[in-house]
C-alpha positions in Angstrom: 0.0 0.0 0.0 1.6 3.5 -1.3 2.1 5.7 2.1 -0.7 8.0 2.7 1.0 11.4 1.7 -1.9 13.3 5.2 -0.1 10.6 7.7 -0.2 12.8 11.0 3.4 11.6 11.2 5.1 10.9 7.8 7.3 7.7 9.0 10.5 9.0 7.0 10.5 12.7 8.8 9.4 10.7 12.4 12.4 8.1 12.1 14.7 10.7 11.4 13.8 12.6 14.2 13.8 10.1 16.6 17.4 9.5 15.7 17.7 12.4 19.0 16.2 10.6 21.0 18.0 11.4 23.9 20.8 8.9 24.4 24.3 10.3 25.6 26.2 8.4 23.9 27.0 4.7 22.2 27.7 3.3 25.6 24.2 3.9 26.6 22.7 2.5 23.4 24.5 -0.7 23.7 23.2 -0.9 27.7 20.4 -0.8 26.6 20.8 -3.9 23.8 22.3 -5.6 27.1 18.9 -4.7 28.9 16.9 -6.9 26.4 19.4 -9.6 27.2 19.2 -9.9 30.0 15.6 -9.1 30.3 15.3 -12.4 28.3 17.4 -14.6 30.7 20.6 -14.4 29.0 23.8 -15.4 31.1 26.5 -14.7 28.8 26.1 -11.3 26.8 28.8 -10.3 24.3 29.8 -6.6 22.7 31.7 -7.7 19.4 33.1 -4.6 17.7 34.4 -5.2 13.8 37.1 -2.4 13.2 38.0 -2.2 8.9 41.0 -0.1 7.8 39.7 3.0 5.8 41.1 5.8 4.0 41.4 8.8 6.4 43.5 11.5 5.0 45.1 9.7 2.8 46.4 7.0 5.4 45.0 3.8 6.1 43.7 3.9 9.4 41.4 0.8 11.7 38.0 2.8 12.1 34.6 1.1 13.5 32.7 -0.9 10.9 30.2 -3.1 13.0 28.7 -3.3 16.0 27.0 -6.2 17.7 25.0 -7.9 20.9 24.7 -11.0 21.0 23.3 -13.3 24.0 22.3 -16.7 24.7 18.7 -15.5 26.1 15.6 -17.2 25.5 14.9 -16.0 21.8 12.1 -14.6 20.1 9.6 -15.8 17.9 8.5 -14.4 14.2 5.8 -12.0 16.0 7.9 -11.1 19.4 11.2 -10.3 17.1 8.9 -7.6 14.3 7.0 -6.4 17.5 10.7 -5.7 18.9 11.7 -3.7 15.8 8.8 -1.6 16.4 8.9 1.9 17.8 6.8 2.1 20.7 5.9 -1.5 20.5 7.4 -4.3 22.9 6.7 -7.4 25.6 6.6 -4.8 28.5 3.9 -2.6 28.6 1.4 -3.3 30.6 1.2 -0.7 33.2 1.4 -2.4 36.6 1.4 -6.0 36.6 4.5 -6.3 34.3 6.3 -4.0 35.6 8.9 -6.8 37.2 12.0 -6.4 35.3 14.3 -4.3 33.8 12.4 -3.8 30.6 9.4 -1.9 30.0 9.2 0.9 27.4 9.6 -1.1 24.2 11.3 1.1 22.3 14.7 0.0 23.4 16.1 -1.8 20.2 15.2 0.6 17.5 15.6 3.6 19.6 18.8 2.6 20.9 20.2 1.4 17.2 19.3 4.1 14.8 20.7 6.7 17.5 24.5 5.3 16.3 23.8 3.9 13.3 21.7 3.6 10.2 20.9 -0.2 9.8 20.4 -2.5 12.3 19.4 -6.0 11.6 18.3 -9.0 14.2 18.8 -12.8 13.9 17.2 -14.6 16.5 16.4 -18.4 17.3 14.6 -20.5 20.0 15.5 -23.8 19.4 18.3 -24.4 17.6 21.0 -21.7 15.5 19.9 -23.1 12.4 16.5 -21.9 12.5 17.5 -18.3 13.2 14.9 -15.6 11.9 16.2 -12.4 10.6 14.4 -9.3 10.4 16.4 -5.5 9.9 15.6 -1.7 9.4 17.4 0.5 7.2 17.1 4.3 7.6 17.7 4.9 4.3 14.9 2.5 2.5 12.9 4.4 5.6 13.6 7.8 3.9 13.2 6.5 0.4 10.1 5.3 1.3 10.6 1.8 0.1 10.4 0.6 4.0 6.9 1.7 5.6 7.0 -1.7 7.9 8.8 -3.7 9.8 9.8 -6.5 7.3 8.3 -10.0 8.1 11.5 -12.1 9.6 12.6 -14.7 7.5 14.8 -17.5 7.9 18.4 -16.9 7.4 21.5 -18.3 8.9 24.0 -15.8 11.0 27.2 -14.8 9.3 30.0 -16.7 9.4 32.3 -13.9 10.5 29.8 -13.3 13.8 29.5 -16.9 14.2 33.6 -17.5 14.3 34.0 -14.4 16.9 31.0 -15.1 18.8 31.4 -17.6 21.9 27.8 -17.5 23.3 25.7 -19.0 20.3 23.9 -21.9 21.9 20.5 -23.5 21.6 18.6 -20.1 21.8 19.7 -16.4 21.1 20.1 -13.4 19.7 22.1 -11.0 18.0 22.1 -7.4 16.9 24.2 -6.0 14.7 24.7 -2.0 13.8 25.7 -0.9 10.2 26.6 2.3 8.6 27.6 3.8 12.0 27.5 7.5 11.5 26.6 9.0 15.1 29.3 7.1 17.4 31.6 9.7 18.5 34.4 6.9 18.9 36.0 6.0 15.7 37.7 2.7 16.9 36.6 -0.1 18.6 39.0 -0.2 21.5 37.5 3.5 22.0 33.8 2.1 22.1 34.7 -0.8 24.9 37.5 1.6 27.1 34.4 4.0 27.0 31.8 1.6 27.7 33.2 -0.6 30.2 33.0 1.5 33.3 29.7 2.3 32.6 28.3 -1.3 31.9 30.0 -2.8 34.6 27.9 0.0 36.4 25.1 -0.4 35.3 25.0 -4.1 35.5 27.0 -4.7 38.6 24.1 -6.5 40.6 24.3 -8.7 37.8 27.8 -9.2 37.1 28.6 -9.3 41.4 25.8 -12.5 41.8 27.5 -14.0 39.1 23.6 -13.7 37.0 25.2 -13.2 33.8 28.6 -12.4 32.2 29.8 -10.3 29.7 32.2 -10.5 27.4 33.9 -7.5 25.3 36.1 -8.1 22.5 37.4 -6.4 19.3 38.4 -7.5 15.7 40.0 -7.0 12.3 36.8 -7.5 10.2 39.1 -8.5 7.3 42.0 -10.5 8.9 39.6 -12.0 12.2 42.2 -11.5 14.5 41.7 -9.7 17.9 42.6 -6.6 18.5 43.9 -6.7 22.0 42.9 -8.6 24.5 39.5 -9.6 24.9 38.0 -8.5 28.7 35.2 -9.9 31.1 33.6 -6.8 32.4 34.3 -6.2 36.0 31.3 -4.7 38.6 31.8 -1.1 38.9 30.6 -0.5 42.4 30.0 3.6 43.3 29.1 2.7 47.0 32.5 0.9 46.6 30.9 -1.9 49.2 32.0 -5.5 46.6 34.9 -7.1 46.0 36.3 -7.9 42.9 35.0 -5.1 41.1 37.2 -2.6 38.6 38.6 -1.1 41.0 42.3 -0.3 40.7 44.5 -2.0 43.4 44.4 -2.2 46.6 40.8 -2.4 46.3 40.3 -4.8 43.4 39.6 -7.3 45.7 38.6 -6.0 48.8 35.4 -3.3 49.6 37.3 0.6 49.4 34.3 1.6 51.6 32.5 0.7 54.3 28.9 0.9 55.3 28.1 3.8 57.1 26.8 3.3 60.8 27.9 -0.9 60.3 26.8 -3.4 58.3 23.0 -3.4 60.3 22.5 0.2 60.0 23.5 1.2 56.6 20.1 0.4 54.9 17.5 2.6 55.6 13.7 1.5 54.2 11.6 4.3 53.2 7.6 3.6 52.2 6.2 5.8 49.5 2.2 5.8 49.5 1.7 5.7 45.4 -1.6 5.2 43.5 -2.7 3.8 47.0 -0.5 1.4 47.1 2.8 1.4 49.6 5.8 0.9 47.5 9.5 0.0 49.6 12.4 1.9 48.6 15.9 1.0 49.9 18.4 3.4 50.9 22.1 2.3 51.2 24.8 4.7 52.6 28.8 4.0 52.7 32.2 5.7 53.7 35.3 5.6 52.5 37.7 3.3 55.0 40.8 5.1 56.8 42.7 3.0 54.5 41.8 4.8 51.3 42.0 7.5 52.5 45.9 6.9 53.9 44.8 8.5 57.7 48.2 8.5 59.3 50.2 9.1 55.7 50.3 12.5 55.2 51.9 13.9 52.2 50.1 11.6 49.8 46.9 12.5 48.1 45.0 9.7 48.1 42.2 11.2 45.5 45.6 11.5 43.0 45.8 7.7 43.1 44.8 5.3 40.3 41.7 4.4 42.9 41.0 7.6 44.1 40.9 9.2 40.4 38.7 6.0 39.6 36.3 7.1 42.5 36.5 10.8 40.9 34.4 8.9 37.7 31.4 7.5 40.4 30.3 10.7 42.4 26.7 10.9 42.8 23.3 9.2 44.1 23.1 5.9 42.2 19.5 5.1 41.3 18.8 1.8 40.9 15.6 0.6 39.4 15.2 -3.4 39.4 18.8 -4.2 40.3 19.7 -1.9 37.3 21.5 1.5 37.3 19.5 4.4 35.6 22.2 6.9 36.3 24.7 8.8 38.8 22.2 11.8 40.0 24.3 14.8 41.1 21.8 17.3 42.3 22.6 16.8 45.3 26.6 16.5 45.2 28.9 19.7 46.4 30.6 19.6 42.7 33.4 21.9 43.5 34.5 19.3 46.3 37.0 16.7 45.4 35.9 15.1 48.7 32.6 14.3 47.6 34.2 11.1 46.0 34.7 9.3 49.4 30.9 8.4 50.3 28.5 6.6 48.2 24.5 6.7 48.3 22.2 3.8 46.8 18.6 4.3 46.0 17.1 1.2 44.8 13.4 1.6 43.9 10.6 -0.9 42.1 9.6 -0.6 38.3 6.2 0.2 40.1 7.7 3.3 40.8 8.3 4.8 37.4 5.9 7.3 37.1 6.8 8.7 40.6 10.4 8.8 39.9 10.0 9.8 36.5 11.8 7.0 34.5 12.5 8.1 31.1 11.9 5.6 27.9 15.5 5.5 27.8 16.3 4.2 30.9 19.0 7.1 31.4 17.3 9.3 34.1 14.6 9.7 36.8 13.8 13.0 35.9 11.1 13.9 38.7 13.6 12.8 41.1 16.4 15.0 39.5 13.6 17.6 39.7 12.9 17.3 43.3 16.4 16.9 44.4 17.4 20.8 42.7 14.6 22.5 44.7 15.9 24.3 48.1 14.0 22.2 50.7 15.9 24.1 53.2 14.5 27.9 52.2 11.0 26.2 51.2 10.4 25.0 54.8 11.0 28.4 56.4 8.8 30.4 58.5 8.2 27.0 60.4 6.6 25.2 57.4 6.6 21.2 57.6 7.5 18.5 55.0 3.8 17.4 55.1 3.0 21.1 54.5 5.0 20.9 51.8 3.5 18.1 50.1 -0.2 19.3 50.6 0.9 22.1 48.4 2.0 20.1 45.8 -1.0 18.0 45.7 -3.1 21.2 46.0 -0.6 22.1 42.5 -1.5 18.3 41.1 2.1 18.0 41.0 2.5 14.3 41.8 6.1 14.5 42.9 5.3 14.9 46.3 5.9 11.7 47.7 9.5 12.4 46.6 10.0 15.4 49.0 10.5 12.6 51.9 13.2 10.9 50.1 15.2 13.5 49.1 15.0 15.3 52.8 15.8 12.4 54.2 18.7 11.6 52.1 19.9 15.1 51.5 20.5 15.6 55.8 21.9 12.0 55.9 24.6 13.4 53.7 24.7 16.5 55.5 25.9 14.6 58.1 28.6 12.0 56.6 29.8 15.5 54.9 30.6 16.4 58.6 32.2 13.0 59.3 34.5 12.9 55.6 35.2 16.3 56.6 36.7 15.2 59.9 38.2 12.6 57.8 40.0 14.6 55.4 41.4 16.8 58.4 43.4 13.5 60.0 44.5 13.1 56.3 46.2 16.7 55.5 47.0 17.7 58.8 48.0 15.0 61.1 51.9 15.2 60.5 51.7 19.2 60.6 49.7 19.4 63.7 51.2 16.6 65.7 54.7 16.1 64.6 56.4 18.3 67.3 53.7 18.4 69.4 55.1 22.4 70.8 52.0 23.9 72.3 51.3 20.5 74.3 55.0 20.6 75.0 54.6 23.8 77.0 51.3 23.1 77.9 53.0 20.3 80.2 55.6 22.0 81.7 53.5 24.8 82.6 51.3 22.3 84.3 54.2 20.7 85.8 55.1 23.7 87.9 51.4 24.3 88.6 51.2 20.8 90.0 54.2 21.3 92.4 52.8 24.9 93.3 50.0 22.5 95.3 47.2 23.0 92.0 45.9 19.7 91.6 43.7 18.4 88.9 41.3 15.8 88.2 43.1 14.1 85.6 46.5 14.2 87.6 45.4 11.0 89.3 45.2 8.6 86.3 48.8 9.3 85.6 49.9 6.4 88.0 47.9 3.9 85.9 49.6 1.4 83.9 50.9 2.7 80.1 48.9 0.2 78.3 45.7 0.9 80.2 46.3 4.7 79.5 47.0 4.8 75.8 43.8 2.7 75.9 42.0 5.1 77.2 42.9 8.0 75.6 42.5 5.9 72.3 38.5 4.6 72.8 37.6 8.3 73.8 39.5 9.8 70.8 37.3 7.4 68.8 34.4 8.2 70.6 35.2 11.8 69.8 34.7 11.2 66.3 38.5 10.6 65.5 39.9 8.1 63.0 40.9 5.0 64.5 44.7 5.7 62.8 45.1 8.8 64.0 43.2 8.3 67.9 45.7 5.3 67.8 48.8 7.1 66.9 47.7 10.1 69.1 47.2 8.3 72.2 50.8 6.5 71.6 52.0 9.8 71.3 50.6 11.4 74.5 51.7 8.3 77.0 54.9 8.1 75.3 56.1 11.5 75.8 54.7 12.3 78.6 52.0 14.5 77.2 49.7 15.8 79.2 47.2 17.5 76.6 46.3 16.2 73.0 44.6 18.1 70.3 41.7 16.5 68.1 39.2 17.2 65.8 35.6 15.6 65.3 32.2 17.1 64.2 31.1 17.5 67.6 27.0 17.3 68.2 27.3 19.9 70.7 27.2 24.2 70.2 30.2 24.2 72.3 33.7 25.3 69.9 35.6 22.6 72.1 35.2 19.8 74.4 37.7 19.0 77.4 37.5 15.4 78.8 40.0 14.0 81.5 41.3 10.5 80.1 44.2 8.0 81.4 46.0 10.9 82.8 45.6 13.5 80.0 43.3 16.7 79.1 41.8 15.4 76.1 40.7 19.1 74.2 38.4 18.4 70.8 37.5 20.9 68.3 34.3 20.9 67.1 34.9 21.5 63.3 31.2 22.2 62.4 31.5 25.2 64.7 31.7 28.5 63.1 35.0 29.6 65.7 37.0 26.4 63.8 36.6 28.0 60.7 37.1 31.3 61.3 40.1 30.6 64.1 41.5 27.5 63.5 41.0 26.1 59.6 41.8 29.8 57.7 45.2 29.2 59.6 46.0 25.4 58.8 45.4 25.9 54.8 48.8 25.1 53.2 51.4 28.7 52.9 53.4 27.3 49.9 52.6 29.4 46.8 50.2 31.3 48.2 50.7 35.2 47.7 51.1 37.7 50.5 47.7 39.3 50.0 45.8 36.3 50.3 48.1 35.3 53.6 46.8 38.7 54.3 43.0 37.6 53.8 43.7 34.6 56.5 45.6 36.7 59.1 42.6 39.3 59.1 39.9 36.8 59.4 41.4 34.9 62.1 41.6 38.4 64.1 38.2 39.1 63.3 37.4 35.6 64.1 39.1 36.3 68.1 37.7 39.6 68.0 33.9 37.6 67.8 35.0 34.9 70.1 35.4 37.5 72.6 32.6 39.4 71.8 30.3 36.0 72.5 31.6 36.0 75.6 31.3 39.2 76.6 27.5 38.8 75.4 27.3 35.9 77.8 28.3 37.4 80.9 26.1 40.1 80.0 22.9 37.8 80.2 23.6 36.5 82.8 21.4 37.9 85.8 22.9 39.8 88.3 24.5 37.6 91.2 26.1 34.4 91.5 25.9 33.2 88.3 27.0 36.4 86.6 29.7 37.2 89.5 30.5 32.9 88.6 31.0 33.6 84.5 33.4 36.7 85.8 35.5 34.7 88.0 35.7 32.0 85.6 37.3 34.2 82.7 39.4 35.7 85.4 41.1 32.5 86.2 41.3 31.1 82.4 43.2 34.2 82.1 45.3 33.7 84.8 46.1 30.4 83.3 46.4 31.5 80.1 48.8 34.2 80.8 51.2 31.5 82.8 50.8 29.1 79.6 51.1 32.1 76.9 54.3 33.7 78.5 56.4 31.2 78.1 55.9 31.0 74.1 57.3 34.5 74.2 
């Protein structure tokens, strides 16, 4: 039947469009060949790339020829494999009841395909390789207008040259093969995998960690059938960093680089989302980066310019999950500027009844209600003493059905607020520890001073826990560092530190949940003094002066000098404030004494420096 020239869409002008059909790039294309695979119980999943030497500037050069999938999944029919090469049209549409897997939309393989390349033809069999059907689209028969349907598949056997590459043709399959690539923006074959491999072994690393399926990634001469490098399994690509033998680099190729937050029993958090009437379960998985990665107790090395910590630099973000799938690394929540955002992880892992809520696109790349959610300023939008619920009835009142959302990303968002806090801490121990406690000077003097008090007759609560036994002193000085909030290195190392030479103070720093700038706790002998680094006074007094002087110019030294005098000048000011609230008698005459003899102190400990 000749095409009807009034068609509300004119298939040759729709196909062309929907060559933009939203897919970044080829390595999401192919995922989403690997989807179907998978999808139809495949457990060995190959990307075969066919490079051909081609005249580039007058120099023979390898550039990418073919591209193909193939699987050892359940098959399709003659109906299932043209209903496949159908736009719009698919095995997983129904709305809720087949919303199990990772499949849905239906558009996967001829979106995907024509978005790289202009042919794309299918071979598929059920029972036995020899019965393989074969069915293709071609772009430019599309435009031409001598393709107006999916042609009927036929049988026909599978090339010889995919056949002698191919390792995973068994008694049922199939296999997808891209011509006439135009739109892949990598023009060898070793480009498409190096490219591809993080972000499959990604996507896919539920799969590829229970051992569900295994893929295999290899390139080719087309002409001479010889590899081109070596062929690779891929590797999980964990972002929470939580499985072993994943890709990344050593140490931690075999062994977890993070650890879950709050211990193995605490790190999940369940969160019920009330959708269509219906209460939906959506899991919620936090991790840290372990003391070890980040080289607590090494200072001098950069952990994040490691081959792990660079690889970490490539997984920042909120992984949402959808069926044991990855949709995508969210960053709307993510401090971009910090390179210390790479040391935690966050996994959302929601149903395919969700999809609607969350916004799933038919590309499987994004959650785009979640995204949306996640930019607003929760923070400023509950001012004035307005609720989450609040909030929510104001989105329903909007019909704006992204409500249910607002939980989720509150809850998540002050999570991270928090392990901020702790990598924070973290990343203190990691810069400063050999600055701050290598000669140990102002504890030094700190001693002595105390010394003399001691045999002036001043006598101190602590003093008596000197006479304990060294052992039971380090330990503890060490639990209560740890307690604190400091890294079990650098407590360890600290405590050694103060029993050994006769210390009678040690400095730290944790994100204290107190308003106090410091805390002051007598342990095995010594004054244990904490700074709270989430208070204002540690960033104004004590971090502006700790940043690194090397290469820095005189005006900004300037800068820090002048707001750590402000800083003081506040300090003081605060305190000042306080006695003046206080009502008059004891407990203002009590705030007055007490700065009197801190001063007195202070002047005793501060002249000797001089």
């Amino acid at each position: 039947m000749a095409p009807n020239p009034h068609d509300i869409v004119p298939a040759h002008l729709a196909v062309q469009a929907m060559r933009d059909n939203g897919y970044k790039n080829a390595a999401y294309a192919i995922a989403e060949l690997m989807d179907n695979s998978i999808q139809a119980g495949a457990t060995q999943v190959e990307l075969l790339c066919a490079e051909k030497k081609e005249l580039v500037n007058s120099r023979q050069r390898s550039r990418i020829h073919q591209v193909a999938v193939l699987d050892n999944g359940c098959g399709m029919d003659a109906s299932v494999l043209r209903m496949a090469l159908q736009f719009g049209n698919g095995t997983h549409l129904n709305e809720e009841d087949d919303r199990r897997g990772i499949g849905r939309f239906g558009m996967g393989l001829p979106s995907s395909s024509i978005s790289q390349c202009q042919r794309v033809e299918v071979w598929s069999w059920q029972e036995d390789l020899e019965n393989a059907l074969y069915s293709y689209l071609d772009l430019n028969e599309i435009r031409q207008k001598q393709m107006t349907e999916v042609p009927e598949p036929q049988p026909k056997p599978v090339p010889t040259l995919w056949q002698r590459v191919g390792n995973s043709f068994e008694n049922s399959g199939t296999l997808v093969v891209w011509s006439n690539i135009d739109r892949c923006i990598w023009k060898t074959s070793s480009s498409i995998i190096d490219n591809s491999e993080l972000l499959i072994g990604r996507m896919y690393r539920k799969f590829l960690d229970n051992n569900e399926v295994e893929i295999r990634m290899l390139a080719f001469d087309v002409d001479a059938l010889i590899p081109i490098g070596n062929e690779r399994k891929a590797l999980p690509n964990d972002p929470s960093y939580l499985m072993a033998r994943t890709s990344c680099p050593a140490p931690f190729d075999k062994t977890p680089m993070f650890q879950p937050w709050e211990g193995q029993d605490k790190y999940e958090a369940t969160v019920t989302i009330d959708f269509r009437g219906k209460p939906h379960e959506v899991k919620v998985r936090y991790s840290v980066a372990k003391e070890e990665a980040r080289l607590i107790g090494k200072p001098g090395v950069n952990p994040g310019d490691l081959p792990y910590g660079k690889h970490a630099a490539k997984n920042i973000g909120i992984s949402l999950m959808r069926a044991g799938r990855e949709l995508e690394l969210d960053q709307e929540l993510v401090i971009k500027y910090d390179p210390t955002e790479r040391w935690w992880g966050v996994e959302i892992d929601f149903p395919p009844s969700l999809d609607d809520l969350f916004g799933v696109t038919n590309n499987k790349q994004t959650a785009r209600n979640f995204t949306e959610i996640a930019k607003l300023d929760i923070e400023t939008l509950l001012q004035n003493g307005k609720t989450i619920n609040q909030l929510k009835e104001e989105l329903k009142e909007d019909e704006d059905p992204k409500g249910p959302l607002l939980d989720l990303v509150y809850k998540v968002d002050n999570q991270l607020k928090i392990i901020r806090r702790w990598v924070k801490a973290q990343t203190k121990d990691t810069r400063s520890s050999q600055k701050r406690y290598q000669d140990h000077i102002p504890e030094k003097v700190a001693t002595a001073i105390t010394t003399e008090r001691k045999q002036e007759g001043h006598q101190g609560g602590s003093d008596k826990d000197e006479l304990l036994p060294r052992e039971q002193r380090q330990e503890f000085i060490e639990k209560t560092l740890v307690e604190q909030g400091v890294a079990e290195t650098t407590a360890k190392e600290l405590a050694a530190t103060t029993v050994d030479d006769g210390l009678k103070y040690t400095f730290a720093e944790a994100d204290l949940e107190t308003a106090a700038f410091f805390s002051v706790k007598p342990r095995g002998g010594a004054i244990i003094v904490t700074l709270n680094t989430s208070h204002p006074a540690y960033k104004n007094l004590v971090e502006v002066l700790e940043e690194e002087v090397e290469g820095v110019d005189v005006e900004t030294l300037r800068d820090r000098l002048t707001n750590s005098l402000e800083g003081l000048k506040l300090l003081l000011m605060a305190w000042a404030r306080y006695e003046d609230e206080q009502p008059d008698g004891k407990r203002k005459q009590a705030a007055q004494d007490a700065r009197v003899d801190w001063g007195r102190i202070a002047r005793r400990f501060l002249e000797r420096e001089e």
